[in-house]
TIBATOR-645206 format. One line per field, with one value per residue (C-alpha): residue number from 1; residue in three letters; z, x negated, y negated. Coordinates in steps of 0.1 Angstrom, whole numbers, plus 5000, padded with zeros to 4 digits. Layout:
<pts>
num: NUM/...
residuo: ALA/...
w: Z/...
u: X/...
v: Y/...
</pts>
This chain:
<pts>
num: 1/2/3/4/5/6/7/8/9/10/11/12/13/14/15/16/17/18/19/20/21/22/23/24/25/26/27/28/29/30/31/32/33/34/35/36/37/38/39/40/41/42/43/44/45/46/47/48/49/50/51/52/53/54/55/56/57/58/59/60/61/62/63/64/65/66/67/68/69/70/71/72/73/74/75/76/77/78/79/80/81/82/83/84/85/86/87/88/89/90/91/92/93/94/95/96/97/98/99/100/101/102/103/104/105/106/107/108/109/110/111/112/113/114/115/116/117/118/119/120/121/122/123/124/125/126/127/128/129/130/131/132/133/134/135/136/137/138/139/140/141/142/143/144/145/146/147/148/149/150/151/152/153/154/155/156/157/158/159/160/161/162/163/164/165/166/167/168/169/170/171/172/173/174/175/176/177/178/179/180/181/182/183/184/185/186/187/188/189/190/191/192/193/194/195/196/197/198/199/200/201/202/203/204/205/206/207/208/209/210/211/212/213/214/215/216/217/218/219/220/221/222/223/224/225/226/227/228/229/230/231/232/233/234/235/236/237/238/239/240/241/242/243/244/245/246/247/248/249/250/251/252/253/254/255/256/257/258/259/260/261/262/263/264/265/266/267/268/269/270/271/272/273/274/275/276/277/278/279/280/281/282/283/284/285/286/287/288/289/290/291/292/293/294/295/296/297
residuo: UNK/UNK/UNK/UNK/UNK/UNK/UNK/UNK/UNK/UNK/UNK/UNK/UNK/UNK/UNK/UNK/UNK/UNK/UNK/UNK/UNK/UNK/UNK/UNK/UNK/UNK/UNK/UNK/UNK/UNK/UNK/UNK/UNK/UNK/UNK/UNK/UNK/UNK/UNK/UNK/UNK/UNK/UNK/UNK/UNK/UNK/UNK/UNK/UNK/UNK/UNK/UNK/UNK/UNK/UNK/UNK/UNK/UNK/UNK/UNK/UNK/UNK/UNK/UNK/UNK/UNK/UNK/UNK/UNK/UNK/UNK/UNK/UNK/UNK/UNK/UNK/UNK/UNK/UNK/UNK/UNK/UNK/UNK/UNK/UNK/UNK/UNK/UNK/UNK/UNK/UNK/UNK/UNK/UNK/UNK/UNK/UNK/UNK/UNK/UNK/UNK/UNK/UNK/UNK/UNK/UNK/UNK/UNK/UNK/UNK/UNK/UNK/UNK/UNK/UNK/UNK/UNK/UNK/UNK/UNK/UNK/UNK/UNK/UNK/UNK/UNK/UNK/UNK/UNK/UNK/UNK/UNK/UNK/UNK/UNK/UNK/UNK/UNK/UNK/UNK/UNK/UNK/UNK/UNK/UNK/UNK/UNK/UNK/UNK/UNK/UNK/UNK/UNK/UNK/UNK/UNK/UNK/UNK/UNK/UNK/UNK/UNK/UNK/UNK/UNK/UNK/UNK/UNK/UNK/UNK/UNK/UNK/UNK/UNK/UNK/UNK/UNK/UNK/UNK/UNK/UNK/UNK/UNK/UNK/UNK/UNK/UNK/UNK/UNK/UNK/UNK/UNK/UNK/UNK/UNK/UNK/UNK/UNK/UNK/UNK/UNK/UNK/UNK/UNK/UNK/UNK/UNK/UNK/UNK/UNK/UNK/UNK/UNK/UNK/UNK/UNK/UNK/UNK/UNK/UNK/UNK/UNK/UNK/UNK/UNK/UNK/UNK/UNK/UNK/UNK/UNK/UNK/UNK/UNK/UNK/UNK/UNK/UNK/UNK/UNK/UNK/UNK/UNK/UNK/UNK/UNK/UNK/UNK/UNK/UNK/UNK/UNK/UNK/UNK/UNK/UNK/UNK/UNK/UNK/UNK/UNK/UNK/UNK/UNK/UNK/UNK/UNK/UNK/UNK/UNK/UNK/UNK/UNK/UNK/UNK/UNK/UNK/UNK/UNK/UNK/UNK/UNK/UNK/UNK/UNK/UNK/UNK/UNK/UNK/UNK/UNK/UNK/UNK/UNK/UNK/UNK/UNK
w: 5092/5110/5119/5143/5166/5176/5189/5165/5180/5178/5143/5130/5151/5130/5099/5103/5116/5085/5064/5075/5069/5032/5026/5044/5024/4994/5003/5005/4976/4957/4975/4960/4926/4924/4944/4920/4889/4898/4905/4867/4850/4849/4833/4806/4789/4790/4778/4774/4793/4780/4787/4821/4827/4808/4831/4864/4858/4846/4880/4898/4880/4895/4930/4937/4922/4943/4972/4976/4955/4945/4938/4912/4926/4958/4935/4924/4881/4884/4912/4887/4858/4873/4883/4847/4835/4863/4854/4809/4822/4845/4816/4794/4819/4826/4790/4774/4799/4794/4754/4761/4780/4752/4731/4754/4784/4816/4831/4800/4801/4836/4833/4804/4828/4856/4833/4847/4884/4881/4860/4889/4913/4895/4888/4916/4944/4958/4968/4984/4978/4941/4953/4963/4923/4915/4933/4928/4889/4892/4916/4891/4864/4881/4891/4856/4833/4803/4783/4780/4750/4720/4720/4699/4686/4692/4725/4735/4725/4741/4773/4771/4769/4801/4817/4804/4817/4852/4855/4848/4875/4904/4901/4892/4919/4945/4932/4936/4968/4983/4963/4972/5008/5014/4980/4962/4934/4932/4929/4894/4885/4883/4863/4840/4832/4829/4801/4783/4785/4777/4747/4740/4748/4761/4722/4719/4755/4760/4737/4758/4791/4814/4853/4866/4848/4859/4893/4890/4877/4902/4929/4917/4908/4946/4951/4915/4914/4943/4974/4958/4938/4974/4992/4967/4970/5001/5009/4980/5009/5025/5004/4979/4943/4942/4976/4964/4924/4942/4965/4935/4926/4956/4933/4914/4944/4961/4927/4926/4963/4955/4923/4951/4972/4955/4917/4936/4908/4930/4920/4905/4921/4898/4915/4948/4944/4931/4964/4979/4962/4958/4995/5002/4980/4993/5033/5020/5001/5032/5057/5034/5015/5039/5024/5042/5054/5030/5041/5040/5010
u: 2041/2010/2021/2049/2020/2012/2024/2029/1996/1976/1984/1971/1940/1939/1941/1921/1890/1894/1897/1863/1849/1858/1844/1813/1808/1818/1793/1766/1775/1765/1736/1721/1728/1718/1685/1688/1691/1663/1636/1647/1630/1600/1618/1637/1598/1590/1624/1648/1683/1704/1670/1666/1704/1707/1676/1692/1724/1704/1688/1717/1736/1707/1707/1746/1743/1716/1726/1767/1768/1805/1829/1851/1874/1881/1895/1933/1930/1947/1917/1889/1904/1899/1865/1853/1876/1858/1825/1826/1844/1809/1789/1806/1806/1767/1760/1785/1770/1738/1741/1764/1735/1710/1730/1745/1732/1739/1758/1784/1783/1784/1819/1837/1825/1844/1877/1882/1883/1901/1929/1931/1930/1959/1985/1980/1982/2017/2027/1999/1975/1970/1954/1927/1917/1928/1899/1874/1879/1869/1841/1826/1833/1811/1787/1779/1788/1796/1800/1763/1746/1760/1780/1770/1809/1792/1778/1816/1831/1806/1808/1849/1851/1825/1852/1883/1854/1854/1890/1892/1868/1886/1915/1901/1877/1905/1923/1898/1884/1925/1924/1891/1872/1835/1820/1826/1841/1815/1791/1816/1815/1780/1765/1793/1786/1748/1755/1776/1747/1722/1741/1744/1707/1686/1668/1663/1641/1622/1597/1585/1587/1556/1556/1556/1588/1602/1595/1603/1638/1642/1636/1659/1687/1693/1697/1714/1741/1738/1742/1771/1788/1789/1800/1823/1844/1846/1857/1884/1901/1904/1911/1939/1926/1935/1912/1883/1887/1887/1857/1838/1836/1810/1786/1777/1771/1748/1733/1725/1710/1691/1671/1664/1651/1632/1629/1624/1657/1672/1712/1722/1754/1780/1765/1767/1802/1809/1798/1820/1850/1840/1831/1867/1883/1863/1876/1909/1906/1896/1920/1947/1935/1946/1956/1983/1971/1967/1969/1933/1932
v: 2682/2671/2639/2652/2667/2634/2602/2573/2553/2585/2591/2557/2561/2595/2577/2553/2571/2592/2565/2550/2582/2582/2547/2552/2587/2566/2539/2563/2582/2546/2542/2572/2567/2531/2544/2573/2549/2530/2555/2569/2542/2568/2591/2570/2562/2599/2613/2585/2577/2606/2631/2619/2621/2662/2664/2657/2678/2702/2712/2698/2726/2748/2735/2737/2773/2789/2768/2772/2810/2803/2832/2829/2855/2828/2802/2800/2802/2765/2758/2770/2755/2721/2727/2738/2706/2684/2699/2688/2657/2646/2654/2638/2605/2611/2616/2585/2559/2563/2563/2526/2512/2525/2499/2476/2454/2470/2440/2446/2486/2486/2461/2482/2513/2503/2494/2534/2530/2499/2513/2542/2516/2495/2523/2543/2509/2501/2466/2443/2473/2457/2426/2446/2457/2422/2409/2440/2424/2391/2403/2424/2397/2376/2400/2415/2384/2408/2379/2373/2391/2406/2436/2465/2480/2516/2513/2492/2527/2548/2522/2527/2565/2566/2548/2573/2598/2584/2577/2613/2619/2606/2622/2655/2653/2645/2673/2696/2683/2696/2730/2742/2741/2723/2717/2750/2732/2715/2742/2751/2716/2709/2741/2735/2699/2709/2734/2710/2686/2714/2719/2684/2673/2699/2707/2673/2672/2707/2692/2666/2686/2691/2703/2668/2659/2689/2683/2648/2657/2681/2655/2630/2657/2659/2621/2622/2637/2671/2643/2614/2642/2657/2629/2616/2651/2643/2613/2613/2640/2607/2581/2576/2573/2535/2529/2549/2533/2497/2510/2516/2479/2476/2496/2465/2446/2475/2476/2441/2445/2473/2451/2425/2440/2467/2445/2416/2402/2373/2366/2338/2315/2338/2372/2359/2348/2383/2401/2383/2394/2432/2432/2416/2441/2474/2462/2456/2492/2507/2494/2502/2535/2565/2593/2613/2643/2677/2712/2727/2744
</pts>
């Protein structure tokens, strides 16, 4: 094993370096969709949510395509059976979540959403590692305040299979990310999940399609989902599923600084409260979330 190539003190250091690597790839990964999400707005009036989201995995299918040329050949069948797996499951994530907040407000979608990582966070922590979800929980509680509004029964069941979606997500993703080197799987995944939304969407949006659009889509596809699809593979080859499904309870809280500055939306007492606890989870997630080592695929 690798860890009998180096000294005890050397190994930790090992460790932890990598494991700041994941969560700063995972932090950027939310980043770009939050900055992603918000500079969809345009599209949503021209096409709706789910256009704008069949839109972006669309030409994200495109881009990982052209760009990364997979082979099919170079995968293991188990390997590529994941990746086409990985690949309906992100559609079907994409697609569900955006229907939930078509009927739903986005504090409460965003809340039943996140039921997914949370559960991955819960069942896959050991010991003190599930204080950390504990915390990420009331955090995003406080931050989204899903008690506020009504709740439409349909978009709750859209909002709740998003959530089985993402669970999904993480754990396929991490087990891709150890069968299959750089982000070839990705380059599966993603034309994949944009023919399942093609099927699903697409004759309800070439209609309303013009060059701007296009271009427009073809923009944001590369900040949603080519770049925190890419980064997310990546750092789940550093993180345990429970530290990455806890890390993803800082989304809200980026979110939430994203609308102030850029909305100009200033939080409430609640929403401050609830950085706090998501950014006290996320450290705890990252100083805890090491993954041993995997042999490169």
């Amino acid at each position: 094993m690798w860890t009998r190539t180096v000294g005890i003190g050397s190994a930790g250091r090992v460790l932890s370096s990598s494991t700041r690597t994941g969560a700063a790839l995972a932090v950027a990964a939310m980043l770009c969709v939050q900055l992603g999400l918000a500079l969809s707005v345009g599209l949503f009036d021209h096409v709706g949510p789910e256009g704008a989201a069949w839109l972006r995995l669309a030409w994200a299918g495109v881009l990982v395509l052209v760009l990364v040329r997979p082979r099919p050949s170079s995968f293991s069948r188990s390997a590529l059976l994941a990746c086409v797996v990985l690949g309906v499951v992100t559609a079907g994530m994409t697609m569900l979540f955006m229907a939930a907040v078509a009927r739903l407000p986005l504090g409460t979608a965003s809340a039943l959403e996140f039921l997914g990582p949370l559960t991955v966070a819960i069942t896959r922590g050991r010991g003190g590692k599930r204080l950390w979800p504990v915390l990420a929980a009331v955090g995003v509680l406080l931050l989204t305040e899903p008690w506020e509004g009504g709740a439409d029964l349909v978009g709750v069941g859209y909002a709740l299979a998003s959530a089985v979606c993402w669970a999904t997500y993480i754990l396929l993703t991490q087990r891709v990310g150890d069968e299959v080197s750089g982000v070839r799987g990705l380059a599966v995944s993603m034309p994949v999940a944009a023919i399942v939304a093609t099927l699903v969407q697409g004759p309800a949006v070439f209609g309303h399609l013009s060059w701007e659009l296009l271009l427009a889509g073809l923009g944001l596809a590369i900040l949603l989902p080519v770049v925190p699809f890419s980064f997310e593979m990546l750092a789940l080859r550093r993180l345990t599923a429970s530290a990455f499904g806890t890390l993803m309870s800082l989304e809200p809280a980026i979110a939430m600084t994203i609308g102030l500055l850029v909305l100009h939306q200033v939080p409430d007492l609640a929403a401050a409260a609830g950085v706090l606890f998501v950014v006290v989870a996320g450290v705890g997630a990252e100083r805890t979330g090491a993954r041993e080592r995997v042999a490169a695929p």
